[in-house]
C-alpha positions as CSV (number, residue, x, y, z in Angstrom):
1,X,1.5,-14.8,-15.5
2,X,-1.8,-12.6,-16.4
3,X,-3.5,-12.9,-13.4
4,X,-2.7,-12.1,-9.6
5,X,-4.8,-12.8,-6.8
6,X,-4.7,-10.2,-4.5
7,X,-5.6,-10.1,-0.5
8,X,-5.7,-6.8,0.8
9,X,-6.5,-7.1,4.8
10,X,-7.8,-4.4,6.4
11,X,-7.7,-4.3,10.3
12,X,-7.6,-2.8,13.7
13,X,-4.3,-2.2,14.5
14,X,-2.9,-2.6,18.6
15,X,-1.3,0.5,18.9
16,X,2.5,0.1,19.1
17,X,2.4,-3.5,19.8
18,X,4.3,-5.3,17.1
19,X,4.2,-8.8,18.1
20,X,0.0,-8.6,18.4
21,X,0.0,-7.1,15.1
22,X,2.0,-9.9,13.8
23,X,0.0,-12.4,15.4
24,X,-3.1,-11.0,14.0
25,X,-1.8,-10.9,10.4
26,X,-0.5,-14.2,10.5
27,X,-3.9,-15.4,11.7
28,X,-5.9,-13.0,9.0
29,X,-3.6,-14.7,5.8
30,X,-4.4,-18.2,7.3
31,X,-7.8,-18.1,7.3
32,X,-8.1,-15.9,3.6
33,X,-7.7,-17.7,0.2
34,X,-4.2,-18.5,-0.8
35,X,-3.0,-15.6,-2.9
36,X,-0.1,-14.1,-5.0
37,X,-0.1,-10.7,-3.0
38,X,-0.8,-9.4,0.2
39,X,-1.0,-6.0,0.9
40,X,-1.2,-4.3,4.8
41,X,-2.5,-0.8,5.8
42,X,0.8,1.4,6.6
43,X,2.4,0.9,9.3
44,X,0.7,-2.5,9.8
45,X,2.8,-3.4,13.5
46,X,2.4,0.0,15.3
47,X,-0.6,2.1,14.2
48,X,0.6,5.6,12.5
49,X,3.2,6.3,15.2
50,X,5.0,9.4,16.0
51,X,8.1,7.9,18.2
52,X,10.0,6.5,15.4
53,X,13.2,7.3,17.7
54,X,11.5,4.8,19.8
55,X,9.6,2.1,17.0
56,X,11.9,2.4,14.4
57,X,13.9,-0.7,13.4
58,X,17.5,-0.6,11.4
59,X,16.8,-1.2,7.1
60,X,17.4,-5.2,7.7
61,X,15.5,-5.5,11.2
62,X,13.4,-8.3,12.7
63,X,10.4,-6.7,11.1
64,X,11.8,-7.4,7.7
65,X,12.5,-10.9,8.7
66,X,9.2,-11.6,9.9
67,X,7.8,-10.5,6.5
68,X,9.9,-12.1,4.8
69,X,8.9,-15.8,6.4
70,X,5.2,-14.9,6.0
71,X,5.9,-14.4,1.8
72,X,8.3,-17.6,2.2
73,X,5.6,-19.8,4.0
74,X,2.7,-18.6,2.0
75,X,4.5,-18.2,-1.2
76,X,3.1,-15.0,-2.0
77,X,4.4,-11.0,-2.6
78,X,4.2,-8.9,0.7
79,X,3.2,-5.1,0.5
80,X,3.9,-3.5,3.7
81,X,5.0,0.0,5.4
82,X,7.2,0.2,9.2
83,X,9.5,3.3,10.2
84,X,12.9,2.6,9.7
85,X,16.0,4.2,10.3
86,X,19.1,5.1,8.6
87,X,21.9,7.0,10.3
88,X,20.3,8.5,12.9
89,X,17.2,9.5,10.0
90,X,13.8,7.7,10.1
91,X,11.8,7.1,7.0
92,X,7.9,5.6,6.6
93,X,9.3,3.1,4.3
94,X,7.0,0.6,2.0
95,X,9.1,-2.8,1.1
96,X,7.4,-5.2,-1.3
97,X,9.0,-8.0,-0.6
98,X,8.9,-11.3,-3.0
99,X,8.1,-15.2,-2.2
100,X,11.8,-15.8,-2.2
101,X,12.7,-12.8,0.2
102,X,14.1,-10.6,-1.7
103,X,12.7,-7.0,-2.0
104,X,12.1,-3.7,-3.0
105,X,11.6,-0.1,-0.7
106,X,9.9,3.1,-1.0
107,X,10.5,5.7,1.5
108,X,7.1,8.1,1.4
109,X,7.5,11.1,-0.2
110,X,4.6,12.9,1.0
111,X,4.5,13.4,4.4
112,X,1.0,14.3,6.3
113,X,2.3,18.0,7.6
114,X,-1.0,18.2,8.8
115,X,-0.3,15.1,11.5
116,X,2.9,16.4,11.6
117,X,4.8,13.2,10.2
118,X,7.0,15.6,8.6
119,X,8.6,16.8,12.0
120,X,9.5,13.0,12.9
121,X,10.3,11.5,9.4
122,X,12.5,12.4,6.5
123,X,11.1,12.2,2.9
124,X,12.0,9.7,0.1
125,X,13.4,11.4,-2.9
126,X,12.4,8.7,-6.2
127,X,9.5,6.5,-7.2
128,X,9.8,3.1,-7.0
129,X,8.2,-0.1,-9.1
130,X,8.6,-2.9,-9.1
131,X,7.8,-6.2,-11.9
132,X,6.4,-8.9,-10.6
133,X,4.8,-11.9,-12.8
134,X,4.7,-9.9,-15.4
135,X,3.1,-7.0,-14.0
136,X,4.7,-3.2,-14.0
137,X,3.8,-2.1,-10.1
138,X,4.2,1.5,-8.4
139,X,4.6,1.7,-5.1
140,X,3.1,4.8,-2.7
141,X,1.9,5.7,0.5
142,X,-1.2,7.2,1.8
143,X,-0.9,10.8,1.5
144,X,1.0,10.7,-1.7
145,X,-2.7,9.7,-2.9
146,X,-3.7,13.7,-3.1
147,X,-0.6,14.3,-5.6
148,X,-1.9,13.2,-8.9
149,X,1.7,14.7,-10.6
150,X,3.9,12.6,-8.3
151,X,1.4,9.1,-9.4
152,X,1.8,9.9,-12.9
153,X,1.6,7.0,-14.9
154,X,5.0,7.6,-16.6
155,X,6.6,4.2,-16.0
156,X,3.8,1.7,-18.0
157,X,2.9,1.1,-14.6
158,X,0.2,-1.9,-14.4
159,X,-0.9,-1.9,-10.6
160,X,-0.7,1.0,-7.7
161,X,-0.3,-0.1,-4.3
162,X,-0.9,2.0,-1.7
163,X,-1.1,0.7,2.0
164,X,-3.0,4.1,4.6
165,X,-4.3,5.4,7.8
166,X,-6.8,7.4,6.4
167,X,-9.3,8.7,9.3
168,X,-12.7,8.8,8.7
169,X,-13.3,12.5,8.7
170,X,-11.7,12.6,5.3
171,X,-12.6,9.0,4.0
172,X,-14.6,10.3,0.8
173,X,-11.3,12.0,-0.2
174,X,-9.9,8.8,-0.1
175,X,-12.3,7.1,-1.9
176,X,-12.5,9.4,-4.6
177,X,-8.8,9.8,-5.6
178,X,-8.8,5.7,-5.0
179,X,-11.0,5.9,-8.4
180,X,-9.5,8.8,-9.7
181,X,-5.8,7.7,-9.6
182,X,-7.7,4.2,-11.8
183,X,-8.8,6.5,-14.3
184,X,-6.5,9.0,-15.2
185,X,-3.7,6.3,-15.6
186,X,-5.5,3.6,-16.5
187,X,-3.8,1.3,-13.4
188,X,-5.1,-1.2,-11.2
189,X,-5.3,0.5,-7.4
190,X,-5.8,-1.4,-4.3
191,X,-5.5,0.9,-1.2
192,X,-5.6,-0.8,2.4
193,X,-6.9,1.3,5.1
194,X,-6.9,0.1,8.4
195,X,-10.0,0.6,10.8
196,X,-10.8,1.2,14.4
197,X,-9.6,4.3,16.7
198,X,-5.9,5.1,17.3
199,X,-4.5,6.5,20.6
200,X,-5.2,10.2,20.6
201,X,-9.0,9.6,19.1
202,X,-8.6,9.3,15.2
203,X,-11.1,7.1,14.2
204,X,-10.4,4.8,10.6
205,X,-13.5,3.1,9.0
206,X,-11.1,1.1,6.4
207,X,-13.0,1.7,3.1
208,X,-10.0,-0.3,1.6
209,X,-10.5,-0.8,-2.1
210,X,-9.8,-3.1,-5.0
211,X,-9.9,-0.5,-8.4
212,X,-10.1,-1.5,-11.7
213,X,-8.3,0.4,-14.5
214,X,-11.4,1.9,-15.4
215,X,-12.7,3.0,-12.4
216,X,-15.0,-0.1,-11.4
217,X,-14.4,-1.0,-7.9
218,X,-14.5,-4.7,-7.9
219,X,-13.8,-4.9,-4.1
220,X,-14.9,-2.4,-0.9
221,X,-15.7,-2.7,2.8
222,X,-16.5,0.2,5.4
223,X,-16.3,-0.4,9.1
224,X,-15.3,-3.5,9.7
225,X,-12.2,-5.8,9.5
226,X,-12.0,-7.7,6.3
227,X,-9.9,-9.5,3.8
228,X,-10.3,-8.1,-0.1
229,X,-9.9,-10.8,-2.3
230,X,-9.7,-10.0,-6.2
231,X,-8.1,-11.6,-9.3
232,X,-6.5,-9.0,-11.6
233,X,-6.4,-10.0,-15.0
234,X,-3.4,-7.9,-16.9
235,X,-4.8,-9.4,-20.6
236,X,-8.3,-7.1,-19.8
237,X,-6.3,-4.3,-18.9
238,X,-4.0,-4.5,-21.8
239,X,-7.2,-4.9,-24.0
240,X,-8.7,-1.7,-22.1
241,X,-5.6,0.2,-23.1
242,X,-5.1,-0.7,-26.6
243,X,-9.0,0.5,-27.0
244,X,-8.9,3.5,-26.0
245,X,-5.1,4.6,-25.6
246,X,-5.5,7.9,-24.3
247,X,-2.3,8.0,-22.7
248,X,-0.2,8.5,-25.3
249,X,-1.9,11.7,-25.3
250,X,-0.5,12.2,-22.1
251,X,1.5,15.7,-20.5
252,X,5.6,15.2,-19.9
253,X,6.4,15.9,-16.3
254,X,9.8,16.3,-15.3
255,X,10.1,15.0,-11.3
């Protein structure tokens, strides 16, 4: 298939109160236009928690399950990030999980020192992608965004998806390696930023994004909650590519 719809929902999270956050999704994809893939800001059920020893949920936990009913029931792709742990380690762990309920994880490799998520989570240690109708998708996290090496389009990678909480204080940052991350591997990028303020005072303002491959943002919204509705088409992308193919001139990188 050449074309995806894609709903990226960008929200308020309660903090640390999974079934709300559940509830609200469900209602936010109910009232949106049916589509083939839904992507959440990171940690979509608890707000960027630090207590994984206490929010944290086994690999094949309820959370999983729940996500996995919503792609069943609405026959669409899920994009979503929870902590999750794994012998007494916890991981920020994306999983895209398909219609049938099958899926895919990426533990973050980046982790925001800064907030110090590094104290309370462990790192991944490989990319992941994913193909799904046809499409060549990357999966990332948030503050892998400022690591253009790491997002090296080395994979023929169609589409980045990459779920945040991004605070405000930094949001042009965000919004300019959103664009920049399009361009330099000519990809699709949607990034889904959550808004509102968090326990402890960080205030988001969303500014989720739907990114062409050339830089074009065909979908944005500051502020408020929202649900980003684009169709990708691959054939314009492949088109793009095949026009101006700078990518073959590309560096190596060894990872």
């Amino acid at each position: 298939m050449e074309k995806i719809r894609i709903l990226a929902l960008q929200y308020d999270t309660f903090w640390e109160q999974k079934e709300k956050n559940h509830e609200k999704v469900s209602s936010l994809i109910g009232s949106a236009p049916a589509a083939d893939l839904i992507v959440l800001p990171e940690m979509f059920d608890t707000g960027f928690t630090m207590a994984p020893e206490k929010w944290a949920e086994k690999h094949q936990g309820p959370t999983l399950e729940w996500v996995q009913k919503i792609a069943r029931v609405h026959q669409s792709a899920v994009c979503a990030t929870w902590p999750v742990e794994v012998n007494n380690t916890y991981y920020n762990r994306l999983y895209f999980v398909f219609p049938e309920g099958n899926y895919v994880y990426y533990d973050k490799r980046h982790l925001f020192s800064y907030g110090k998520e590094d104290l309370h989570y462990s790192p991944g240690q490989s990319l992941a992608s994913v193909n799904y109708r046809g499409w060549n998708i990357n999966l990332y996290t948030c503050y892998d965004l400022r690591f253009p090496v790491w997002m090296r389009n080395t994979q023929r990678a169609d589409l980045y998806l990459i779920p945040a909480n991004w605070p405000d204080t930094r949001i042009n940052q965000w919004s300019c390696l959103l664009r920049a991350r399009a361009i330099e591997n000519q990809v699709y990028v949607v990034g889904v930023n959550r808004v509102g303020k968090q326990v402890g005072g960080l205030q988001y303002n969303g500014a989720s994004a739907i990114i062409d491959y050339s830089g074009k943002v065909m979908k944005e919204h500051f502020d408020e909650e929202a649900a980003l509705y684009a169709v990708i088409e691959k054939g314009e992308l492949d088109t793009f590519r095949s026009n101006f193919p700078f990518l073959q001139d590309r560096d190596d990188f060894e990872m």
